[in-house]
C-alpha positions as CSV (number, residue, x, y, z in Angstrom):
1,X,72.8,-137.7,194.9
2,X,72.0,-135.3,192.1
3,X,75.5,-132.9,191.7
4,X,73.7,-130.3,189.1
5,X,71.2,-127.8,189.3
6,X,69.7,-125.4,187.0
7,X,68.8,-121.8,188.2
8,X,66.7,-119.3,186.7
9,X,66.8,-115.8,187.2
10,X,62.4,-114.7,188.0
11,X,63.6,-110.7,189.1
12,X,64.7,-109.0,192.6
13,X,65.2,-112.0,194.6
14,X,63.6,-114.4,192.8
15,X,64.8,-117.7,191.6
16,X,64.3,-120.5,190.3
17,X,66.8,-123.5,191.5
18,X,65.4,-127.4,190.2
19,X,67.8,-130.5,190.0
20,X,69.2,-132.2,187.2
21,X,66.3,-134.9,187.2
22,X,63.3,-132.9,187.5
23,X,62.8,-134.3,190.8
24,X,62.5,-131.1,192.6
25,X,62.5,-127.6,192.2
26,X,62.8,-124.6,194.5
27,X,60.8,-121.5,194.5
28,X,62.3,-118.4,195.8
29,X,60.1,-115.2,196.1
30,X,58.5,-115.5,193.3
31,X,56.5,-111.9,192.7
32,X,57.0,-112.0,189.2
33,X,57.4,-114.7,186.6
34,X,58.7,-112.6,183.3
35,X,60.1,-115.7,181.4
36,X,57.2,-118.5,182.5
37,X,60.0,-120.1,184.1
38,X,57.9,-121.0,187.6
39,X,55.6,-122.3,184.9
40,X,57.8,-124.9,183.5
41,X,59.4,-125.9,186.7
42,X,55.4,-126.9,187.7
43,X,54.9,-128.3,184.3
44,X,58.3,-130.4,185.1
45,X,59.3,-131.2,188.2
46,X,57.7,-133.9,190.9
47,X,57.9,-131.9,193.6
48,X,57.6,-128.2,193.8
49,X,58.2,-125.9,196.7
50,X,57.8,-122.1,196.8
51,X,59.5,-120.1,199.8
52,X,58.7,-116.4,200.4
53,X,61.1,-114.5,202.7
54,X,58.7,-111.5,203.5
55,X,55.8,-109.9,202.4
56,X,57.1,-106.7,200.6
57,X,55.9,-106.4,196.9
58,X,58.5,-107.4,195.4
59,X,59.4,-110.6,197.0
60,X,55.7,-111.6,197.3
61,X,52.7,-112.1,195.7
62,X,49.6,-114.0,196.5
63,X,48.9,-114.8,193.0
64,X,51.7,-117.5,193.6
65,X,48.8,-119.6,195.7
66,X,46.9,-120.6,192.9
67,X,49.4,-123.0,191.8
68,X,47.9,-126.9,192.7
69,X,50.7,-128.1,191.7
70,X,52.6,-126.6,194.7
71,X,53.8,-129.2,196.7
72,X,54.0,-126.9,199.9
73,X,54.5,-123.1,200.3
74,X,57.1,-122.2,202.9
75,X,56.0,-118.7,204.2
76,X,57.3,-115.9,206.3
77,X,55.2,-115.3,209.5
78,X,54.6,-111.9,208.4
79,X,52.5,-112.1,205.3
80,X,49.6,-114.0,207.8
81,X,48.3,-110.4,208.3
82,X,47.9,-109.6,204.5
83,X,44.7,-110.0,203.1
84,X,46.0,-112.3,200.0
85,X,47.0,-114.8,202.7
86,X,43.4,-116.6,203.2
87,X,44.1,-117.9,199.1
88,X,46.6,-120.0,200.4
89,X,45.6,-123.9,201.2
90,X,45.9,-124.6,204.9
91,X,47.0,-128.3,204.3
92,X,50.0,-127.3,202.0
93,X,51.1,-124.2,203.5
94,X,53.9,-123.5,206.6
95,X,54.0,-120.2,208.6
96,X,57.5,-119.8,209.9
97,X,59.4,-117.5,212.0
98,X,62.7,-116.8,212.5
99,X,64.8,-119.7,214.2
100,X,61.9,-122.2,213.0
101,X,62.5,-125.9,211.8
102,X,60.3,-128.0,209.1
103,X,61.3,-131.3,207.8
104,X,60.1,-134.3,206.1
105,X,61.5,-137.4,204.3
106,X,61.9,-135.2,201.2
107,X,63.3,-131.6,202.6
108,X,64.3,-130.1,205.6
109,X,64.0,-126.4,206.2
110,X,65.7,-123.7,208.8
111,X,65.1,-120.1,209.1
112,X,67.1,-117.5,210.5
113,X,66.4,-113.8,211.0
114,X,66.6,-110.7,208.9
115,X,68.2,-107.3,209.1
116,X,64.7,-105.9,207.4
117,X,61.0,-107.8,207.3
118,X,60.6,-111.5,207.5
119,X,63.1,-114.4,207.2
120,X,66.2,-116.0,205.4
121,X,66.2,-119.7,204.7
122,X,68.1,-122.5,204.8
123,X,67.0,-125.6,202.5
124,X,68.5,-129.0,202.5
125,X,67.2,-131.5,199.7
126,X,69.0,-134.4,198.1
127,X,72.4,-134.0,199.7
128,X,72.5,-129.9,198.6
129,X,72.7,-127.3,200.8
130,X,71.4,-123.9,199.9
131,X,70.8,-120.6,201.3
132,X,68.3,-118.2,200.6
133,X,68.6,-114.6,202.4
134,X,65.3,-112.6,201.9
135,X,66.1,-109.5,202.6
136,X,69.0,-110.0,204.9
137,X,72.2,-108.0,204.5
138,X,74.1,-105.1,205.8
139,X,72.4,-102.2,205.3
140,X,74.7,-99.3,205.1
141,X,73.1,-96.0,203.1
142,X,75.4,-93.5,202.7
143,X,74.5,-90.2,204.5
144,X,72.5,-91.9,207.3
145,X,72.8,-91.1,210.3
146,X,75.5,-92.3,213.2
147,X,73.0,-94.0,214.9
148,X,71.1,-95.5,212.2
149,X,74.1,-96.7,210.6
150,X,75.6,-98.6,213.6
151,X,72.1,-100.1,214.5
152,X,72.4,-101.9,210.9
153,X,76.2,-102.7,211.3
154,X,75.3,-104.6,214.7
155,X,71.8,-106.3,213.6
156,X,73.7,-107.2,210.6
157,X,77.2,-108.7,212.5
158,X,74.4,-110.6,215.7
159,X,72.8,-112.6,212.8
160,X,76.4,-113.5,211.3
161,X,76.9,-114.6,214.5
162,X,74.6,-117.4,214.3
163,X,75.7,-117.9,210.6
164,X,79.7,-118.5,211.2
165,X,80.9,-121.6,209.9
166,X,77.5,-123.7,207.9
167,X,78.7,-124.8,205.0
168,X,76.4,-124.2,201.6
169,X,76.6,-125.3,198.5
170,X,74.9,-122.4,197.2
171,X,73.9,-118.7,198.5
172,X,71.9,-116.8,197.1
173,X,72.6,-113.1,198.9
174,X,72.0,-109.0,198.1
175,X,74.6,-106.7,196.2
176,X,72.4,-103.9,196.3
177,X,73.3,-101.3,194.4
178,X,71.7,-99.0,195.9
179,X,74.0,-99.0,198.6
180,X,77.1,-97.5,196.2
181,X,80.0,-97.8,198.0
182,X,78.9,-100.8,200.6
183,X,77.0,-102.2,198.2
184,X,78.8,-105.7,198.6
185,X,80.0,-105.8,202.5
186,X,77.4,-107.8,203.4
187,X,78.0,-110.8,201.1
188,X,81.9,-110.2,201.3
189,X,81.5,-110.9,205.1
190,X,78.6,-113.7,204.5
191,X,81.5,-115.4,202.5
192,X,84.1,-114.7,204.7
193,X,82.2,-116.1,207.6
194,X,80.2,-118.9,205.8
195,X,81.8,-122.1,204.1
196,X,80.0,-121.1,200.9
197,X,80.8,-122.9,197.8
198,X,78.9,-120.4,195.0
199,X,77.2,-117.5,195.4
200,X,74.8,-115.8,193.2
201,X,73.9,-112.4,194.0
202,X,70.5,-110.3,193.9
203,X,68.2,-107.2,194.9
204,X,69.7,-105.3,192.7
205,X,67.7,-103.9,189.9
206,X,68.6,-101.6,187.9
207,X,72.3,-101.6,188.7
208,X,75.0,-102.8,186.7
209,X,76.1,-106.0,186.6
210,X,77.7,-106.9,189.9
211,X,81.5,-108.2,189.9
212,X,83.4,-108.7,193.1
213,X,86.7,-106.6,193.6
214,X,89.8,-108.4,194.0
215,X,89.9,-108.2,197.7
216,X,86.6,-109.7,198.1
217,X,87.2,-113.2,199.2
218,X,89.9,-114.4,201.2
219,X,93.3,-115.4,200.1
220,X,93.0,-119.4,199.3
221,X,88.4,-118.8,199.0
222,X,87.8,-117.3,195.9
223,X,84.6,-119.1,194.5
224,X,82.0,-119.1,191.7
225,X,79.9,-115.9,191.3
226,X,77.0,-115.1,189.3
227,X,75.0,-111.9,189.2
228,X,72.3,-112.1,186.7
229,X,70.6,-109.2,185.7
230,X,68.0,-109.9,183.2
231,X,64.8,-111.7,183.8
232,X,65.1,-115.1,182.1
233,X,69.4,-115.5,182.4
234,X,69.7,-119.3,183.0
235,X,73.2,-121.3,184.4
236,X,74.0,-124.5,185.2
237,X,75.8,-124.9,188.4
238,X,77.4,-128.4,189.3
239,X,79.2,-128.7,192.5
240,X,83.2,-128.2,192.4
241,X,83.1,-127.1,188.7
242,X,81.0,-123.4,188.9
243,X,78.1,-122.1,186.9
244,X,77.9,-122.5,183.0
245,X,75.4,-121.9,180.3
């Protein structure tokens, strides 16, 4: 079992996560590739899998299908409808759902639900467990109204509810800051709720740097954060030690 990774930062939501042996890598929503780091993780690794959690423009783009390299591309149900959707190879490519379920010898994958389009994902690979969540958070904007806001509160609190307790090595979850004030409720509960070991935050263009207040984990939890900013920002995360450079 491989205890490193190496993540790369694409934009948005998208990521980058490959082992320490260039056995695998992991594609997330890969609209734009700034730094040509999807291109070297298909130049290096053995097997390559892209996941795309819904089909809004900046999580997806079908130019991501001409890759032959692509071991298998993990799609959300509702980019089937989009015209860029035929370019993708039937024999390589898996339409999922929420609450689907894809395995092989190699990887195993699990979706859940989102609070906006699409899916989240789980991945399990070579004894790691990582977490992937689209567009899935608690979507409080200030000066909505009453009823809009408590339809995202409980959407948001229902999916947590199938959430409580898995244990990941590694989330990858929103601290949009776009949201001001709330900007950070959602991953503060996913971690309070969750057995996370790291988390690495996203969708947040735009926005300063993202640092989590001192009552954001639990007393006894605190854990590894990153929240890159820049296209390109690299770390180095090995389990029970954090992220590095």
């Amino acid at each position: 079992m491989n205890e490193t990774v190496r993540i790369a930062y694409l934009l948005n939501s998208g990521f980058v996560v490959e082992d320490g042996e260039n056995r695998w890598a992991l594609i997330f929503d890969a609209y734009r590739d700034m730094r040509g780091d999807v291109k070297r993780a298909l130049e290096s690794a053995s097997e390559v899998y892209f996941f795309v959690s819904h089909a809004h423009f900046d999580h997806f783009s079908p130019s991501i299908a001409r890759y032959e390299r692509a071991t298998r591309f993990f799609l959300s149900d509702d980019i089937r409808v989009l015209s860029g959707a035929v370019r993708f190879p039937a024999e390589r490519t898996t339409w999922l759902g929420k609450y689907d379920r894809w395995e092989d010898a190699h990887i195993r994958v699990e979706t859940f639900d989102s609070t906006d389009e699409g899916t989240s994902f789980f991945v399990g690979i070579d004894g790691w467990r990582i977490f992937h969540a689209g567009d899935f958070n608690w979507w409080h904007w200030s000066g909505d109204t009453p009823e809009n806001i408590g339809f995202a509160r409980n959407g948001f609190m229902k999916q947590m509810k199938r959430l409580d307790g898995h244990v990941f090595d590694l989330a990858f979850f929103p601290a949009d800051g776009r949201l001001e004030e709330a900007r950070d409720w959602g991953a503060k509960e996913f971690c309070r709720r969750t057995d996370t070991a790291a988390l690495v935050t996203m969708h947040s263009v735009g926005y300063p740097r993202f640092s989590p207040d001192a009552d954001f984990f639990a007393p006894g939890r605190e854990i590894p954060v990153w929240a890159p900013t820049e296209p390109g920002e690299r770390r180095i995360y090995m389990k029970g030690s954090g992220f590095s450079e």
